[in-house]
N, C-alpha and C positions, 0 to 999 in steps of 0.2 A: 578449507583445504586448497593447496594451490594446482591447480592444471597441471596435466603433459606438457604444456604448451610453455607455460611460466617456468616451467623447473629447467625448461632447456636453456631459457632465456638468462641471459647474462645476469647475475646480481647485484652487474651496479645499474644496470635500464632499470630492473622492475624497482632499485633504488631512488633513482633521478623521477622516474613515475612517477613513486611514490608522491615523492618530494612536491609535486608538480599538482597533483592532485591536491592532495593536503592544499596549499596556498591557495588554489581555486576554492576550497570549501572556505578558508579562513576570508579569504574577500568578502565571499559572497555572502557570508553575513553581517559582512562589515556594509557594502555598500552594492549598489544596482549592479544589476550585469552589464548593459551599456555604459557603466563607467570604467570597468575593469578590461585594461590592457594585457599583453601578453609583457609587455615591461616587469608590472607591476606581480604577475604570475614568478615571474623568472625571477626578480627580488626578495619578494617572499620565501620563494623554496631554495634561495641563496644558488645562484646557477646562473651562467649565463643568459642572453635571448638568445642568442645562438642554437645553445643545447639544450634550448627550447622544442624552435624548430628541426631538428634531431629525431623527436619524437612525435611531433604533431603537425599538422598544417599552417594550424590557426587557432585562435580561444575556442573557438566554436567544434574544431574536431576532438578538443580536450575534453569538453561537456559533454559533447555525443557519445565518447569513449566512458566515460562516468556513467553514464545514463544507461547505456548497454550495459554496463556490468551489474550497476545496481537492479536493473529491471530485471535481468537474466537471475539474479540471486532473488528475486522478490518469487518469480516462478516455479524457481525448484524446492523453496521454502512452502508454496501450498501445492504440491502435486504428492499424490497420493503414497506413503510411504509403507511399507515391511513392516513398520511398528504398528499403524496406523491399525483400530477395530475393526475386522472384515464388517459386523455387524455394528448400526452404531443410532440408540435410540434418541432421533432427534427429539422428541416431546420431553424427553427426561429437565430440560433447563440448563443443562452441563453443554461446554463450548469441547466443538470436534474439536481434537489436535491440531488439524488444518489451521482453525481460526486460529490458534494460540501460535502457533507458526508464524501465521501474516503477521502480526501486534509482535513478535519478538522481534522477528527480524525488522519492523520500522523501530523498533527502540534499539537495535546493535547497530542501526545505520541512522539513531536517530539526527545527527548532527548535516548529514544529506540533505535528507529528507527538509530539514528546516530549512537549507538553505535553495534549495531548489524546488520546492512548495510554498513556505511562508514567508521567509525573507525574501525570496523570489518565487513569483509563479512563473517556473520556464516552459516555455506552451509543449516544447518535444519532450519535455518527459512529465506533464499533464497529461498529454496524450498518451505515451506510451505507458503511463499508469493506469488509464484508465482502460488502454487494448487488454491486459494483463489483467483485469478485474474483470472485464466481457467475457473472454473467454471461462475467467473461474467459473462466473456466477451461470454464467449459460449450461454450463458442462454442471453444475450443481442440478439447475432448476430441469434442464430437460432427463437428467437420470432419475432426479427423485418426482418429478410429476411428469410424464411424456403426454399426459391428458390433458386438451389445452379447454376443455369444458370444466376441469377443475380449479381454473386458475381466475382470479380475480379480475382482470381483465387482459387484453390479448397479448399474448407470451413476448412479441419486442417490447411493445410497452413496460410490461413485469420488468423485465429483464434492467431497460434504461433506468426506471425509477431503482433500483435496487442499486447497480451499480454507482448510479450517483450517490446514493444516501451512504454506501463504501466510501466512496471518494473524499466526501464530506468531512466523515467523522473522522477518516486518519489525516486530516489536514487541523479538524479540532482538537485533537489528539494532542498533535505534534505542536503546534499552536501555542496549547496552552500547557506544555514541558509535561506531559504525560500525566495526569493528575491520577488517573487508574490504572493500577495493573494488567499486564496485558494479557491474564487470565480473564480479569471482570470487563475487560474492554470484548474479548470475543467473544465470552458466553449474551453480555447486552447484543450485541450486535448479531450475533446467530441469535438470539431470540426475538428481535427484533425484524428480521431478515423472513424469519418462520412466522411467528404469533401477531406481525404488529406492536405499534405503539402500546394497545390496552391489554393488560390480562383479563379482562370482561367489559367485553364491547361497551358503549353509553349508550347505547339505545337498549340492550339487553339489559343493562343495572336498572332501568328506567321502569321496563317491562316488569322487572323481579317484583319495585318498590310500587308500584300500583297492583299488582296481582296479592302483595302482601296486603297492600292497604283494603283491599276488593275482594276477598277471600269468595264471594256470591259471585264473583264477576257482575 
């Protein structure tokens, strides 16, 4: 849904935008960011350079401007919604709404995300993906365990390694053209997030099969 802000705004700019953006995506999975001019922008989206700079400074305030909006729609895609289960049993195996959220909206933006992730890793919105994953996963871990004696080891640490292995997988994801649905992509990954890799640790299967084999101990 478009803004207060955009509805005021003329409908040939958020057109020429448009327009401008689009070509920045189409580049950038054609080729490097360092090879792509604001020429070659303005060609694309059939428009002068001029009315180019019209709207932007430079290539780089076009991206920034991308980067805001998509990270900004990435945030309010996982924050806590009216529909959302007041109560919500994570052992059940079933992915919160939230996560199904995240994995939708990289697949309605998945043609971004490719280009500014896997065609390109552009380090400012690397980074600002991964600000926006800190905050989730933080604001997850310290509501549902605030006991930092229950936690596997100490709460930043938790925290980094989770967030990376986030980062990760919506980069494999998107990588490899979304091979799972982004129902089965959240529920592996919040159980994965929760349970770990094993459903029964390998030192515990190990224990089971020598206590079967030793019934005497």
């Amino acid at each position: 849904m478009a803004s207060e802000q955009q509805q005021r705004i003329d409908p040939r700019v958020i057109r020429t935008q448009r327009l401008l953006k689009n070509a920045l995506f189409d580049l950038l999975e054609e080729q490097n960011y360092e090879q792509v001019t604001v020429q070659d922008i303005a060609d694309r989206a059939t428009v002068k350079r001029a009315t180019f700079y019209l709207h932007y400074n430079d290539k780089q305030d076009l991206v920034n401007q991308c980067i805001d909006e998509l990270l900004a729609e990435l945030s309010e895609s996982i924050r806590n919604s009216n529909d959302d289960p007041i109560q919500f049993d994570f052992s059940s195996g079933q992915a919160h709404p939230i996560f199904i959220r995240m994995f939708k909206h990289v697949s309605e933006r998945f043609r971004q995300y490719q280009a500014l992730l896997v065609k390109n890793r552009i380090a400012a919105f690397t980074a600002g993906l991964l600000d926006v994953l800190h905050n989730f996963i933080s604001e997850g871990i310290n509501m549902t365990e605030p006991d930092d004696s229950n936690l596997s080891a100490r709460r930043e640490v938790v925290i980094k390694y989770v967030e990376a292995a986030f980062l990760e997988l919506i980069i494999w994801w998107v990588e490899n053209q979304m091979p799972y649905k982004e129902e089965e992509m959240a529920e592996m990954l919040m159980n994965l997030s929760i349970l770990g890799p094993y459903r029964v640790r390998p030192f515990d299967k190990i224990k089971q099969m020598e206590n079967k084999n030793n019934p005497e101990g």
